[in-house]
C-alpha positions in Angstrom: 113.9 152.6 110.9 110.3 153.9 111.3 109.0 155.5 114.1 106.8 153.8 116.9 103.0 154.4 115.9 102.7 156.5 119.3 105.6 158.6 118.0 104.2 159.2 114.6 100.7 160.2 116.3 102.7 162.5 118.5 104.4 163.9 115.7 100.3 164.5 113.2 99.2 166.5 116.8 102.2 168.6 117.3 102.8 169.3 113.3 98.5 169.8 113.4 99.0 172.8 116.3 101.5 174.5 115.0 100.0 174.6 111.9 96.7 176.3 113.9 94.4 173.0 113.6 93.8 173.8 117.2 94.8 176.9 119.3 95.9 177.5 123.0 93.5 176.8 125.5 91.4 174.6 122.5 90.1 171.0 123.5 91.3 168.3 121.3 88.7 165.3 120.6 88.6 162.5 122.8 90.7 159.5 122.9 88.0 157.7 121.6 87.7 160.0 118.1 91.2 160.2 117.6 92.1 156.6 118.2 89.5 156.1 115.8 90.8 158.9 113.2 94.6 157.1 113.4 93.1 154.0 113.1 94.7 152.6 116.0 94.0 151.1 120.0 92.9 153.6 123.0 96.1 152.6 124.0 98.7 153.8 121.5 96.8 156.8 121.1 96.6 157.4 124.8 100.3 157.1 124.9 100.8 159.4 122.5 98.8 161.6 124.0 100.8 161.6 127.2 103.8 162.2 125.6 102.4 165.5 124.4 101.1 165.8 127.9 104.9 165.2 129.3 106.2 167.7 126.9 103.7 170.5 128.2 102.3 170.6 124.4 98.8 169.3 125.6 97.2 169.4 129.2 94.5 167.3 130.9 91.7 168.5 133.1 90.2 166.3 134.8 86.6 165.1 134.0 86.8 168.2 131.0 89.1 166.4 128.4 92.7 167.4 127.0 93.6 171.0 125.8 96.4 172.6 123.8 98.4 174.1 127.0 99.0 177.7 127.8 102.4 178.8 128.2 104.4 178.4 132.1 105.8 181.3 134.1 109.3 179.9 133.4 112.1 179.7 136.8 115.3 179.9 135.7 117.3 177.0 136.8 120.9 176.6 136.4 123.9 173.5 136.4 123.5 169.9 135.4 123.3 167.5 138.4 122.6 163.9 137.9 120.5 161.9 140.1 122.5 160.0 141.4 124.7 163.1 142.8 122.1 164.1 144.1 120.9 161.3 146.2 123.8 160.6 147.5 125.1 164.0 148.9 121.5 163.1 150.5 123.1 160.5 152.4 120.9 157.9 150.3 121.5 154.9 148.0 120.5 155.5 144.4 118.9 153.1 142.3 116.9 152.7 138.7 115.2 150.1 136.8 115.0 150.4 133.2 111.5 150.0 131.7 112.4 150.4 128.3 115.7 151.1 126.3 116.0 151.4 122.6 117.6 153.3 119.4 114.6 154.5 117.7 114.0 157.7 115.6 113.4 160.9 116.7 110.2 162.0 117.6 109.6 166.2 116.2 110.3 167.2 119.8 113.1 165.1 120.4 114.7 166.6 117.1 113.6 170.1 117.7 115.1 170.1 121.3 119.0 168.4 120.2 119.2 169.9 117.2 119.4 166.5 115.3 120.0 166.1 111.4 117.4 164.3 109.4 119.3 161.0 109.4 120.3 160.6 113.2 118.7 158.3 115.6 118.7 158.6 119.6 118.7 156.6 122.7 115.7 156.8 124.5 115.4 155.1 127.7 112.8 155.1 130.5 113.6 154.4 134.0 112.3 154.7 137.6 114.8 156.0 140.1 115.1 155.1 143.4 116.4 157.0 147.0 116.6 153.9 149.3 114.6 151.6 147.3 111.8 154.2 147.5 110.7 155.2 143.7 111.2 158.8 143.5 110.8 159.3 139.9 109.9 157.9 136.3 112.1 159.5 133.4 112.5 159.1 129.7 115.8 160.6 128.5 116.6 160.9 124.9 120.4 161.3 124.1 121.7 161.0 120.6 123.1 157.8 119.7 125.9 158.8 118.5 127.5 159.5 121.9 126.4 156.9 123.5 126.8 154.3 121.4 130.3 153.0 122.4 128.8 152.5 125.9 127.2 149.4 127.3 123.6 149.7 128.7 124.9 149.5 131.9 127.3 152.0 131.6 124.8 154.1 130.4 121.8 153.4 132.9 124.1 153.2 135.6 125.1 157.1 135.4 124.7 158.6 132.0 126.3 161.7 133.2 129.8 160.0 135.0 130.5 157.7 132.0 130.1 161.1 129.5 132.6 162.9 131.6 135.0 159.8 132.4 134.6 157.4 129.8 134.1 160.0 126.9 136.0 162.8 128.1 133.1 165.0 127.8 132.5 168.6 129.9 128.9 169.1 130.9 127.9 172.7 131.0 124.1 173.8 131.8 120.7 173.0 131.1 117.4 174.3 130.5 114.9 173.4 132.8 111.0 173.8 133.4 109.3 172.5 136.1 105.2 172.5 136.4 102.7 169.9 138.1 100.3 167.7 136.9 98.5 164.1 138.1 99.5 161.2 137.9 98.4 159.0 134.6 97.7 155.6 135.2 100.9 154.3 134.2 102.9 156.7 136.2 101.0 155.7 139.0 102.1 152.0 138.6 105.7 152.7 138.0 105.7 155.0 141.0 103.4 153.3 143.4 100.9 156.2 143.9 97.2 156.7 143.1 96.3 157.6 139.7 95.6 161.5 140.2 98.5 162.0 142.9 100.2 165.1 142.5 103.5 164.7 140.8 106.0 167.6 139.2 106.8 167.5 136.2 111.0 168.6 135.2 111.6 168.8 131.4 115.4 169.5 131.0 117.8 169.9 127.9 121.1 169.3 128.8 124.1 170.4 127.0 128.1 170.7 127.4 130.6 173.0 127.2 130.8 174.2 124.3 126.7 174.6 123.8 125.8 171.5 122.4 122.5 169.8 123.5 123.1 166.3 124.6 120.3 165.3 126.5 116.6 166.0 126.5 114.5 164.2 129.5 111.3 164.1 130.7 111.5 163.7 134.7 107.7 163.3 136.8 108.4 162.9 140.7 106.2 161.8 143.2 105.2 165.4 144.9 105.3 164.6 148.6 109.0 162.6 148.1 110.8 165.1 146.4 111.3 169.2 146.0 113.3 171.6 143.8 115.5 173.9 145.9 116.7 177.0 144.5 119.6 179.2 146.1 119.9 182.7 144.5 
């Protein structure tokens, strides 16, 4: 099964920094150029883009163009928590709506971050999550298919983490977790019902269980004045 264009244009950046094409802190051409270089629409390459963007490989700055990104102050994190647990120990009523759901290849990250063979596909689903019917945030989680592929889609966009542990028998253990902020992109904005350029902060997480296996890698962006990351130390 081949790769998504976006995905394979995600794949010629990443492979193109790492072999040194561009450095940290080095502007990439325009959307324009590159769309033109791939051969493809402003809008497949922008998507790409963003998913580089989401990743914390590329940065925008506004009204100065995209840059390879320097690298975060990390804050350790600790535990997996799903969403939903955490909305309603809230006292509020979790929901989602699935914008797109599909068993695709791997993008390098994807691969990279759950340690995937050459020949496995994943999951990779995007969703906006709700507290009260209020959207909170937009994710795209990537979990490989082969654990998730006795599952319906409901079962699976319901709570991901709940049908793992009851349905699969599975023990979650911890996760890695970096959290920065960023504006909204115009498609975020829509999903989320913000302004384009709205704060937002930006989780990336790899999940794994037990016994040290990565079973999850997501890419969370929250609205910034509906949501905050507590930590307890």
């Amino acid at each position: 099964m081949e790769s998504p264009v976006y995905i394979q244009i995600h794949n010629t950046i990443k492979r193109d920094i790492e072999a040194g094409r561009w450095s940290i802190g080095d502007r990439i051409p325009s959307e324009r150029e590159l769309a033109v270089d791939f051969g493809v629409s402003r809008m497949t390459l922008r998507q790409a883009i963003q998913t580089l963007v989401d990743e914390g490989i590329l940065e925008r700055r506004v009204g100065a163009g995209t840059y390879v990104a320097n690298q975060k102050v990390q804050e350790k994190m600790s535990g997996v928590t799903s969403f939903t647990d955490i909305m309603l120990a809230q006292g509020k009523t979790p929901s989602s709506r699935t914008v797109s759901f599909r068993v695709a290849n791997p993008s390098l990250s994807e691969k990279e971050k759950l340690g995937l063979a050459d020949d496995e596909q994943v999951l990779r689903m995007e969703r906006v999550r709700f507290a009260d019917n209020v959207p909170i945030s937009f994710e795209v989680a990537t979990v490989p298919e082969t654990l998730v592929r006795d599952f319906s889609k409901a079962e699976i966009t319901s709570s991901l983490y709940r049908t793992l542990e009851d349905k699969a028998g599975l023990v979650l253990g911890g996760a890695k977790q970096n959290v920065t902020a960023q504006v909204a992109s115009e498609r975020t904005s829509e999903l989320l019902r913000i302004k384009r350029g709205d704060p937002i902060l930006r989780l990336r997480q790899v999940s794994f269980l037990q016994n040290g296996k990565p079973f999850e890698y997501v890419r969370t962006q929250y609205v910034g004045d509906r949501f905050e990351f507590y930590l307890e130390r």
